[in-house]
N, C-alpha and C positions, 0 to 999 in steps of 0.2 A: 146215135149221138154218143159223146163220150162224157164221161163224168164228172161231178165238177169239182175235181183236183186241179186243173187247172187254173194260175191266179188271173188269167185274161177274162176268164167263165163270168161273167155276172149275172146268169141265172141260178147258180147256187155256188158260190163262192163262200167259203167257211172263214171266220175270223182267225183261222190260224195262216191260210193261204196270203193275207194280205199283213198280216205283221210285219213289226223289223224286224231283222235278220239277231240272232240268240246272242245273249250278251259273251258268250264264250269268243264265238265269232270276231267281237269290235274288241274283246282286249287281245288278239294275238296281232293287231295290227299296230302301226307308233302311232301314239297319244301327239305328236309331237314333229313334224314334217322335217328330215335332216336335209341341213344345209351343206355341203363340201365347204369346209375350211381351209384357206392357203394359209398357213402362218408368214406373216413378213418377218423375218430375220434383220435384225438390227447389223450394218456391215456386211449383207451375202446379198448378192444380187439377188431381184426376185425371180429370176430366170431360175433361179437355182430351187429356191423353194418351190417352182410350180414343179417341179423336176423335168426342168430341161438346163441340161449344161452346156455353160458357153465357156469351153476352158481357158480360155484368155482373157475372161471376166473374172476366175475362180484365184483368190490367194491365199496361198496357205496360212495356219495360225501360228503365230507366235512362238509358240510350245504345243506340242503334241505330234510332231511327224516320226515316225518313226523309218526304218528301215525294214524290209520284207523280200525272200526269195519268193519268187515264183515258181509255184509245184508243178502246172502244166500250162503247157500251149494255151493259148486264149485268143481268139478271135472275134474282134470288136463286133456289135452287133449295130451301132449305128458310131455317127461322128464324135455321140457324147461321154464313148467308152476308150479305152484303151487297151489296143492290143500285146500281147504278152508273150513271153516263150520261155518255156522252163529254165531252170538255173539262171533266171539274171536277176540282179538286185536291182528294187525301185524305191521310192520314199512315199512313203502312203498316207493320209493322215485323213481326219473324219470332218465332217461339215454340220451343228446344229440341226435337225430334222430331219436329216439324210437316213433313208435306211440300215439297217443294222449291218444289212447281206453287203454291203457296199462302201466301199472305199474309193478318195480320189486318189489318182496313182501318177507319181510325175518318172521320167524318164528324160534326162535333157532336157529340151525345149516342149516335150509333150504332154501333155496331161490327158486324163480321162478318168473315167469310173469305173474303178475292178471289181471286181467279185472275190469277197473274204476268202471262199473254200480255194480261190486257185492261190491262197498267201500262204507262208510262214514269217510271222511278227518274229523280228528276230530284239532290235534294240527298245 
Protein backbone atom coordinates (compact mmCIF):
# COMPACT_ATOMS: atom_id res chain seq x y z
CA UNK A 1 0.00 0.00 0.00
CA UNK A 2 1.25 3.45 -0.39
CA UNK A 3 1.09 6.20 2.05
CA UNK A 4 -1.15 8.58 2.99
CA UNK A 5 0.50 11.54 1.06
CA UNK A 6 -1.89 11.34 -1.13
CA UNK A 7 -5.04 13.90 -0.96
CA UNK A 8 -7.40 11.11 -2.72
CA UNK A 9 -6.19 8.74 0.68
CA UNK A 10 -8.93 8.81 3.22
CA UNK A 11 -7.65 6.33 5.35
CA UNK A 12 -5.04 8.68 6.64
CA UNK A 13 -5.16 11.87 5.02
CA UNK A 14 -3.25 14.69 7.01
CA UNK A 15 -5.00 18.22 7.48
CA UNK A 16 -2.22 19.71 5.54
CA UNK A 17 -3.08 17.37 2.26
CA UNK A 18 -6.61 18.72 2.17
CA UNK A 19 -5.95 22.55 2.70
CA UNK A 20 -6.08 25.59 0.45
CA UNK A 21 -3.50 26.15 -1.60
CA UNK A 22 -0.63 28.81 0.58
CA UNK A 23 -1.70 32.39 0.59
CA UNK A 24 1.60 33.12 -1.51
CA UNK A 25 0.25 31.15 -4.18
CA UNK A 26 -3.45 33.38 -4.56
CA UNK A 27 -1.50 36.65 -4.55
CA UNK A 28 0.60 36.04 -7.50
CA UNK A 29 -2.56 35.59 -9.45
CA UNK A 30 -5.03 38.98 -10.46
CA UNK A 31 -7.35 40.06 -7.72
CA UNK A 32 -9.24 41.19 -10.50
CA UNK A 33 -10.28 39.29 -14.08
CA UNK A 34 -8.78 41.79 -17.07
CA UNK A 35 -11.15 42.85 -19.61
CA UNK A 36 -9.39 43.91 -23.31
CA UNK A 37 -10.37 47.41 -23.89
CA UNK A 38 -11.11 48.94 -27.42
CA UNK A 39 -11.01 52.71 -26.86
CA UNK A 40 -13.67 54.40 -29.20
CA UNK A 41 -12.01 57.44 -30.74
CA UNK A 42 -14.09 60.31 -31.13
CA UNK A 43 -13.92 61.06 -35.33
CA UNK A 44 -11.63 57.56 -36.26
CA UNK A 45 -13.54 54.90 -37.45
CA UNK A 46 -13.73 52.06 -35.02
CA UNK A 47 -12.19 49.86 -37.52
CA UNK A 48 -9.28 51.70 -36.72
CA UNK A 49 -9.16 51.52 -32.99
CA UNK A 50 -9.75 47.65 -33.26
CA UNK A 51 -6.61 47.92 -35.26
CA UNK A 52 -7.63 47.05 -38.50
CA UNK A 53 -7.33 49.71 -41.36
CA UNK A 54 -9.65 50.50 -43.83
CA UNK A 55 -7.58 53.28 -45.62
CA UNK A 56 -10.35 54.82 -47.47
CA UNK A 57 -12.00 55.30 -44.14
CA UNK A 58 -8.72 56.93 -42.54
CA UNK A 59 -8.43 60.97 -42.86
CA UNK A 60 -5.86 62.82 -42.02
CA UNK A 61 -5.67 65.49 -39.13
CA UNK A 62 -5.86 68.89 -39.53
CA UNK A 63 -2.31 69.62 -38.46
CA UNK A 64 0.24 67.16 -37.74
CA UNK A 65 1.36 65.53 -41.28
CA UNK A 66 4.51 65.68 -41.82
CA UNK A 67 6.81 64.79 -44.58
CA UNK A 68 9.35 61.71 -44.38
CA UNK A 69 12.01 59.77 -46.65
CA UNK A 70 12.03 56.36 -46.74
CA UNK A 71 15.31 54.68 -45.56
CA UNK A 72 14.50 51.24 -47.00
CA UNK A 73 12.56 48.90 -49.18
CA UNK A 74 9.33 47.82 -47.33
CA UNK A 75 6.99 45.26 -48.23
CA UNK A 76 3.51 45.41 -47.09
CA UNK A 77 2.51 42.66 -44.93
CA UNK A 78 -1.22 42.79 -45.37
CA UNK A 79 -3.79 45.40 -47.41
CA UNK A 80 -3.56 47.53 -44.17
CA UNK A 81 0.01 48.59 -44.78
CA UNK A 82 1.81 50.39 -47.27
CA UNK A 83 4.52 49.52 -49.30
CA UNK A 84 7.78 51.55 -49.62
CA UNK A 85 11.04 51.82 -51.56
CA UNK A 86 13.90 53.79 -50.51
CA UNK A 87 14.51 57.41 -51.28
CA UNK A 88 10.97 58.51 -51.91
CA UNK A 89 9.01 60.95 -50.01
CA UNK A 90 5.55 60.24 -48.44
CA UNK A 91 3.43 62.29 -45.88
CA UNK A 92 2.90 60.47 -42.57
CA UNK A 93 0.98 61.57 -39.79
CA UNK A 94 -0.24 59.63 -36.45
CA UNK A 95 -3.81 58.49 -35.41
CA UNK A 96 -5.07 58.78 -31.48
CA UNK A 97 -4.14 55.07 -29.89
CA UNK A 98 -2.17 53.97 -32.83
CA UNK A 99 0.93 52.45 -31.84
CA UNK A 100 4.06 54.36 -31.32
CA UNK A 101 6.19 51.95 -34.03
CA UNK A 102 3.62 53.08 -36.64
CA UNK A 103 2.56 55.51 -38.88
CA UNK A 104 -0.09 56.07 -41.63
CA UNK A 105 1.66 56.86 -44.67
CA UNK A 106 -0.04 58.30 -47.85
CA UNK A 107 1.54 58.17 -51.36
CA UNK A 108 -1.02 59.70 -53.99
CA UNK A 109 -4.16 57.99 -53.76
CA UNK A 110 -2.48 55.34 -51.27
CA UNK A 111 -2.53 55.04 -47.89
CA UNK A 112 -1.37 52.42 -45.25
CA UNK A 113 0.55 51.84 -42.12
CA UNK A 114 4.41 52.26 -42.15
CA UNK A 115 6.82 51.35 -39.75
CA UNK A 116 8.86 54.53 -37.95
CA UNK A 117 12.35 52.71 -38.14
CA UNK A 118 11.89 52.55 -42.30
CA UNK A 119 11.23 56.81 -41.83
CA UNK A 120 13.22 59.88 -41.67
CA UNK A 121 10.86 62.90 -40.26
CA UNK A 122 12.04 65.38 -42.20
CA UNK A 123 9.33 68.63 -41.92
Amino acid sequence: RFSGTFVGNAESASPAATTSPPAVAAATLPAVPTIPVVPTIVGVPNTVAEGVLNPSEVKPPASGTRRARVLYDYEAADSTELALLADEMITVYSLPGMDPDWLIGERGNQKGKVPVTYLELLS
